[in-house]
C-alpha positions as CSV (number, residue, x, y, z in Angstrom):
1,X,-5.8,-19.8,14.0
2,X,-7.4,-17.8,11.5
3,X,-5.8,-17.7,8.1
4,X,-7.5,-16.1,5.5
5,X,-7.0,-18.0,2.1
6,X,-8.6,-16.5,-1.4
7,X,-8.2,-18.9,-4.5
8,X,-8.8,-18.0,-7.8
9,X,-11.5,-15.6,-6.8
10,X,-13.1,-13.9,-10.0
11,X,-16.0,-11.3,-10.2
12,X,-18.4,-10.2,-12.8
13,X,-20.7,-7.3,-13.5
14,X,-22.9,-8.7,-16.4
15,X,-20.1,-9.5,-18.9
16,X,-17.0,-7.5,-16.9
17,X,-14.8,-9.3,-15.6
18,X,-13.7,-6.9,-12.8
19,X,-11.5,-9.3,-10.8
20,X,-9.3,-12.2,-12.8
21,X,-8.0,-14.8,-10.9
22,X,-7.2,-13.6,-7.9
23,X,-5.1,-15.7,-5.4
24,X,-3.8,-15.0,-1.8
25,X,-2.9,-16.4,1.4
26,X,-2.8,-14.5,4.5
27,X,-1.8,-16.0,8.1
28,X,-3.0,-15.7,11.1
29,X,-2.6,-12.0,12.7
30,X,-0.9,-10.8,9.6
31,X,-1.4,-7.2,8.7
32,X,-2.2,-6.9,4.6
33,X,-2.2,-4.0,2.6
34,X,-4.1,-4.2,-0.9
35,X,-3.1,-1.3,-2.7
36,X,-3.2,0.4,-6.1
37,X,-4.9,2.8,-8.0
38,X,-8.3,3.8,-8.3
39,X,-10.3,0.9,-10.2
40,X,-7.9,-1.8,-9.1
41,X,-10.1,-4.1,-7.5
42,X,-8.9,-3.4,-4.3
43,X,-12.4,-2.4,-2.4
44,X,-14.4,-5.0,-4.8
45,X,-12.1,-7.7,-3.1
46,X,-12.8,-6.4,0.7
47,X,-16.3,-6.5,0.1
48,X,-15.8,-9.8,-1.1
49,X,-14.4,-11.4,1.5
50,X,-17.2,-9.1,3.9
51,X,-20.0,-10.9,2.0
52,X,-21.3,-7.3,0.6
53,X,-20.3,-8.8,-3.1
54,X,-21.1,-12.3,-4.7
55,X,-18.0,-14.3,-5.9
56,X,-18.3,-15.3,-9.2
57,X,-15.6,-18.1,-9.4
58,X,-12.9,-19.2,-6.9
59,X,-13.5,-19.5,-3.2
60,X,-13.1,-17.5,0.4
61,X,-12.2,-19.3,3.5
62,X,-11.6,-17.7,6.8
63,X,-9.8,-20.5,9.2
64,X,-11.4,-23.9,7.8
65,X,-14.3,-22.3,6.6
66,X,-15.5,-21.7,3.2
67,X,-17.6,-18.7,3.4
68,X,-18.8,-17.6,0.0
69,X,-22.3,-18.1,0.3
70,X,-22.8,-17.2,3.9
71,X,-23.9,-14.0,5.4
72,X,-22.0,-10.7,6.3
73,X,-22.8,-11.9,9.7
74,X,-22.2,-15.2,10.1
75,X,-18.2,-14.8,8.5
76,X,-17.0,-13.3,12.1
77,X,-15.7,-10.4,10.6
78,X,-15.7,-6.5,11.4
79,X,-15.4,-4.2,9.1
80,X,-14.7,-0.3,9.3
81,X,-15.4,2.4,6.8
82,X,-13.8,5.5,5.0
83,X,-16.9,6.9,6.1
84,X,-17.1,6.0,9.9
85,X,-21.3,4.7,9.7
86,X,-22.0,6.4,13.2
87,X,-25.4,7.0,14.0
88,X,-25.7,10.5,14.7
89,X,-28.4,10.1,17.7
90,X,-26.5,7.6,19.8
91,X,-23.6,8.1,21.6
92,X,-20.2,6.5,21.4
93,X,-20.7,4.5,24.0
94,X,-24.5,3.4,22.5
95,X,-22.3,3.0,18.8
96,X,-19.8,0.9,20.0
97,X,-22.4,-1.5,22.3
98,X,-25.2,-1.3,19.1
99,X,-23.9,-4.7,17.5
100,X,-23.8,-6.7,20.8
101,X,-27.2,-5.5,21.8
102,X,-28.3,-6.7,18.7
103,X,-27.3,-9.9,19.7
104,X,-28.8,-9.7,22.9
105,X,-25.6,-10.4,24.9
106,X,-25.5,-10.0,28.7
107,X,-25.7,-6.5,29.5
108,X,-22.1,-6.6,31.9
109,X,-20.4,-8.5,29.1
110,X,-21.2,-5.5,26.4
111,X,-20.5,-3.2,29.4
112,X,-16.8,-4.8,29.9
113,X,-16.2,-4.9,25.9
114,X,-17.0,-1.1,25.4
115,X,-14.8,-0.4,28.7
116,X,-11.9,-2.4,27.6
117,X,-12.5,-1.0,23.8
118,X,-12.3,2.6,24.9
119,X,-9.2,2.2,27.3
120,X,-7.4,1.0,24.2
121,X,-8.6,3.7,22.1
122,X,-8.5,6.3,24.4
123,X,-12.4,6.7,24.3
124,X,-13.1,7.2,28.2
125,X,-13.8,10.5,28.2
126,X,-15.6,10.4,25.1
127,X,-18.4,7.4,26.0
128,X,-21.4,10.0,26.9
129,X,-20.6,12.4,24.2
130,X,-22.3,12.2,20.4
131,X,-20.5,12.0,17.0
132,X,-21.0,15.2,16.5
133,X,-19.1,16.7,19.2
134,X,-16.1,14.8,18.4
135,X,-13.2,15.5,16.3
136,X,-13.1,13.4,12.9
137,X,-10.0,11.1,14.4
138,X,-12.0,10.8,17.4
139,X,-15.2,9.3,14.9
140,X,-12.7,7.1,13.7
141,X,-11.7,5.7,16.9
142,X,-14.9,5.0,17.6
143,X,-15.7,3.0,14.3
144,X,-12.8,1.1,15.1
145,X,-13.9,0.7,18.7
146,X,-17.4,-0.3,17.4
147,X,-15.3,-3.0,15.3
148,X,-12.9,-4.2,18.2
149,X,-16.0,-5.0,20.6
150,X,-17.6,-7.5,18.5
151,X,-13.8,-9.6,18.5
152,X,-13.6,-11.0,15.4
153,X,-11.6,-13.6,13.4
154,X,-10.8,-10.8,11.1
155,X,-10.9,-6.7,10.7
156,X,-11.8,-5.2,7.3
157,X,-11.2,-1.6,6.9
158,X,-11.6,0.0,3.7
159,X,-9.5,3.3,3.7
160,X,-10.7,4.2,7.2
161,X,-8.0,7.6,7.2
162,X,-8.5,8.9,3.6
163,X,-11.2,11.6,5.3
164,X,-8.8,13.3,7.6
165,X,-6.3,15.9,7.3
166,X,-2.6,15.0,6.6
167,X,-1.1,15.4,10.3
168,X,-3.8,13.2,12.2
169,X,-3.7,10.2,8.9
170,X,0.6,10.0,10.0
171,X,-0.9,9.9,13.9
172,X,-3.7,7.6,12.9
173,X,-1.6,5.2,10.6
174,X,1.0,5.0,13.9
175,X,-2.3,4.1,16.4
176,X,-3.6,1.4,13.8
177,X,0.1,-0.1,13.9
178,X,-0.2,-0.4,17.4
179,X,-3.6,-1.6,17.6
180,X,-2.5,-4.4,15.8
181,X,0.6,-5.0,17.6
182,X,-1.4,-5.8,20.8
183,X,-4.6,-6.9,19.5
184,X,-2.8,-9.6,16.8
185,X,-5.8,-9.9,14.6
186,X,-5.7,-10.6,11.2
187,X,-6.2,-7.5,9.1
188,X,-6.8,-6.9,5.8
189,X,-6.7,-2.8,4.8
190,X,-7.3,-1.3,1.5
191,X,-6.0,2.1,0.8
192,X,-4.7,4.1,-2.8
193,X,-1.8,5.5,-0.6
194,X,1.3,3.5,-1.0
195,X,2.7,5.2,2.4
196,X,0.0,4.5,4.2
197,X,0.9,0.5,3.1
198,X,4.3,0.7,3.2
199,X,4.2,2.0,7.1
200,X,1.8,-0.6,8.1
201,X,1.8,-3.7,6.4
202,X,3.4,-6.9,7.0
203,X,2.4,-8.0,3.6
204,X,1.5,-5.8,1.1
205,X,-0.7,-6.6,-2.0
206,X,-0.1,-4.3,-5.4
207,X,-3.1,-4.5,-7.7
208,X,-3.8,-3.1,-11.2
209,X,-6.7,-3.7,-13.3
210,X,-8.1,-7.0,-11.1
211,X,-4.8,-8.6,-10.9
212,X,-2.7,-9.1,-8.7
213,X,1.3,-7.3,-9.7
214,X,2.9,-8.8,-6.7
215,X,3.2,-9.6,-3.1
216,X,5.5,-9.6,-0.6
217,X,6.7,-7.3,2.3
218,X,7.2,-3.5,2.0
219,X,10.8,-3.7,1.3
220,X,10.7,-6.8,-0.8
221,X,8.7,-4.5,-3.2
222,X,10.7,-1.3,-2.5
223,X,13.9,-3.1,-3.3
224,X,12.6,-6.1,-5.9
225,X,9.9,-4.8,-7.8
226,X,8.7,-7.4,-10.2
227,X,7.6,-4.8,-13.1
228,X,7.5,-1.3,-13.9
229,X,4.1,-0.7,-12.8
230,X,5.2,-1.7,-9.3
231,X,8.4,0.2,-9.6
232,X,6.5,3.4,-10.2
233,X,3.8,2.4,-7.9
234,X,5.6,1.9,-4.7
235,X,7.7,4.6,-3.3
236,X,7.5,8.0,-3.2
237,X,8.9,10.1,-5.6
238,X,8.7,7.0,-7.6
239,X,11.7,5.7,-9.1
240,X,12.9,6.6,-12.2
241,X,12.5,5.0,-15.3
242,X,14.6,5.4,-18.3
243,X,14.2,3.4,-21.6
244,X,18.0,2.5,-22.5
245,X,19.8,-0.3,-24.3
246,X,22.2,-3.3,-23.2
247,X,25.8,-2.7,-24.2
248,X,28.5,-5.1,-24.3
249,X,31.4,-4.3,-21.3
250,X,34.5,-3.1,-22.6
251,X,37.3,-5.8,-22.1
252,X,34.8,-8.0,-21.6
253,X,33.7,-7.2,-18.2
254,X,30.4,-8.0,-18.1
255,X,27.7,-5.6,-19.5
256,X,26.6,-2.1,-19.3
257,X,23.5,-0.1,-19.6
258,X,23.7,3.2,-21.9
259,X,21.0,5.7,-21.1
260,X,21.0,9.3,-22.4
261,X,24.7,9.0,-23.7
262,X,26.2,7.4,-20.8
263,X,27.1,4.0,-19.9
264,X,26.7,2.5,-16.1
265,X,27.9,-1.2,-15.4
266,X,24.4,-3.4,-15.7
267,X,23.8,-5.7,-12.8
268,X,25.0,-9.2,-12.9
269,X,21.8,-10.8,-14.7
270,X,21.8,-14.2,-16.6
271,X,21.0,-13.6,-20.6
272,X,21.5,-10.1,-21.2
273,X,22.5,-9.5,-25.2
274,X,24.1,-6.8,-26.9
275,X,21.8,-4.4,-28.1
276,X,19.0,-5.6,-25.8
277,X,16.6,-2.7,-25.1
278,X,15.4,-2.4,-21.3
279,X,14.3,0.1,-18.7
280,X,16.6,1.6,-16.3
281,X,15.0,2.0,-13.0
282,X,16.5,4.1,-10.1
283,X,15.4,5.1,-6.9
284,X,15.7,8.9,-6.5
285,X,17.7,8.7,-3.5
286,X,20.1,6.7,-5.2
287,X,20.8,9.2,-8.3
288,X,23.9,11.4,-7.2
289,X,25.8,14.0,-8.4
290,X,29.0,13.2,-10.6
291,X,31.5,14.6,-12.6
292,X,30.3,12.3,-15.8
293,X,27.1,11.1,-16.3
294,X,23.3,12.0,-17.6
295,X,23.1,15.7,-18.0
296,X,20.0,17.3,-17.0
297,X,19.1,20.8,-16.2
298,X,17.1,21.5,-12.7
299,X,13.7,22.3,-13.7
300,X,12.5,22.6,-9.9
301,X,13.7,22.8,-6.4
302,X,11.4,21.0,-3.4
303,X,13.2,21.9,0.0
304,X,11.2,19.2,2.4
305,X,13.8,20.3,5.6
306,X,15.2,16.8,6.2
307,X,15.8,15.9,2.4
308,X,15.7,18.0,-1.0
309,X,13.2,16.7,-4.0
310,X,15.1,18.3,-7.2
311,X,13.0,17.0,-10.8
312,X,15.1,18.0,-13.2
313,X,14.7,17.6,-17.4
314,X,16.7,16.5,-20.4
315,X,14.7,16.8,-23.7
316,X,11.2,15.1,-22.5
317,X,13.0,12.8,-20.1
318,X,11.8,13.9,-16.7
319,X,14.0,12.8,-13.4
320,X,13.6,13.3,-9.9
321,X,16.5,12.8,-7.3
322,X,16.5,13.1,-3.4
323,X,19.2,14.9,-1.8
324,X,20.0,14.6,2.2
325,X,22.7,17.2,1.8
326,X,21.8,21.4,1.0
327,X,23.4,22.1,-2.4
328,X,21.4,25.1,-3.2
329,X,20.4,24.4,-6.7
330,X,19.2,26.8,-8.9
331,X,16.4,26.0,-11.9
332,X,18.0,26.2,-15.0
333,X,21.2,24.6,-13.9
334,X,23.0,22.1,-15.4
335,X,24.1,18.9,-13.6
336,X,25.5,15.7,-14.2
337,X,24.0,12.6,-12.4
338,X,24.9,8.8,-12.0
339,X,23.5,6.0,-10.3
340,X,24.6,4.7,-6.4
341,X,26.5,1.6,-7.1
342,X,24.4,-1.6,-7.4
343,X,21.4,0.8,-7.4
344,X,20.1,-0.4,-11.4
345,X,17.1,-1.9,-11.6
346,X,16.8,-3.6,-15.3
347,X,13.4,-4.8,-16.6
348,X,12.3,-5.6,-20.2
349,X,11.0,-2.5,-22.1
350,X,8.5,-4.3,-24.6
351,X,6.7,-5.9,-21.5
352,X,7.8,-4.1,-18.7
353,X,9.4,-7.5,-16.2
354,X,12.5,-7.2,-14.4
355,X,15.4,-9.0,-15.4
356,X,17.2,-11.0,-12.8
């Protein structure tokens, strides 16, 4: 069993704090995601747990093991980088044996890893050829083939597909998946790309600034973000956000939210006032068209073929909504738009929390 379990890990540069506290559990042969924007943390905590960075505070285990102050290479770990690290004179069969030669292991035992590593992959017809006669997916097999040989406790990759083009990252991201699925090693992936996590993870990770926003599967975060940041994070187009204020139901039924002149029944949350000002939140595929409602005018039209992106404008409110159906829309149109019922998210506008 190899769980990975990070406890109030903190880093410093000099007097910069970079990482604050930083606490997760991952179990055995689950696949976590740590995502977020550029600066986050995210690749400071990888090399962390890889034993490339000191920890300043806190501590790292991997199983029983408490590995802050050992070596990259005695933490059983594998790591693979945006950046592939082949060495151009060898070829993929020398890159993927290089780390078990190193350690002198029997010479029919690195044979059978690379042979086994390559079937997976789909490397055999590569092993005699050099990096540079290989396609930039193909590099990237082999850095993950170089990892899977060594069969560690864990896999590290630090946005192994941000360096290839957009059709072979949605083939890659559906390979890694499935390298996982048979391999069941834990696996810890850092990437900027909230698709990339939400198609992959088991558990994803949201970071901003060296702390952690939340955790939890994809569609825990899709459907429950915790704050604004995550809200706007996660998805894509991000949902919209819409400052508004908490209005008292008429006939007493319950509350409502009133946002650019109109009113929408409030979920059913525990202490809402009158007169309390939050953030409406909704997902763009859940903002139809409706007799009554905001008005906005289409500012642009973004056919996809399955689905239709229309961001539309009122005043310096910006929205985007997600249609399945073919309206043929026009810019400079006016519509009027309303939420899907239950599809409000309500979250505190001084400090950004949901609210229920």
């Amino acid at each position: 069993m190899t769980q990975v379990t990070i406890s109030d890990l903190r880093k410093n540069y000099g007097t910069t704090e970079v990482l604050h506290g930083v606490d997760i559990d991952i179990a055995d042969g689950e696949f976590v995601v740590l995502v977020g924007p550029s600066g986050c943390g995210k690749s400071t905590l990888l090399r962390m747990i890889a034993g490339l960075e000191g920890v300043t505070a806190g501590t790292i285990k991997i199983g029983d093991r408490v590995v802050n102050n050992l070596p990259p290479a005695e933490r059983d770990i594998a790591m693979v980088f945006q950046n592939y690290a082949l060495y151009p004179h060898k070829t993929v069969e020398a890159n993927m044996a290089f780390s078990l030669r190193m350690r002198r292991m029997d010479k029919g035992e690195i044979k059978e890893r690379v042979q086994r590593a390559a079937a997976i992959l789909g490397l055999e017809p590569y092993l005699d050829r050099y990096p540079r006669a290989l396609s930039g997916g193909q590099r990237q097999r082999v850095a993950m083939g170089r990892a899977i040989v060594r069969d560690p406790q864990v896999f590290l990759f630090d946005e192994p597909l941000s360096n290839l083009d957009a059709k072979l990252r949605v083939q890659m991201r559906g390979e890694m998946r499935e390298l996982h699925q048979r391999l069941s090693t834990t696996t810890i992936y850092v990437t900027h790309d909230q698709i990339e996590a939400m198609t992959m993870a088991d558990k994803i990770v949201v970071m901003q600034s060296g702390h952690i926003e939340q955790i939890g599967s994809p569609l825990d975060l899709y459907d429950r973000p915790n704050n604004v940041f995550v809200a706007s994070f996660i998805g894509s187009p991000s949902m919209n956000l819409i400052d508004g204020v908490i209005r008292a139901g008429q006939a007493g039924n319950g509350f409502e939210v009133e946002v650019m002149g109109s009113r929408f029944p409030a979920p059913q949350i525990t202490g809402l006032q009158d007169g309390q000002e939050v953030t409406m939140g909704v997902r763009p595929e859940h903002l139809e068209l409706a007799e009554t409602g905001m008005t906005a005018t289409v500012s642009v039209v973004e056919p996809t073929g399955a689905e239709t992106h229309v961001i539309l404008k009122s005043d310096d409110i910006e929205l985007v909504s997600v249609f399945r159906e073919r309206h043929g829309f026009t810019p400079g149109q006016s519509v009027n738009l309303a939420p899907s019922q239950g599809a409000i998210h309500i979250f505190d506008r001084a400090i950004g929390n949901r609210l229920g």
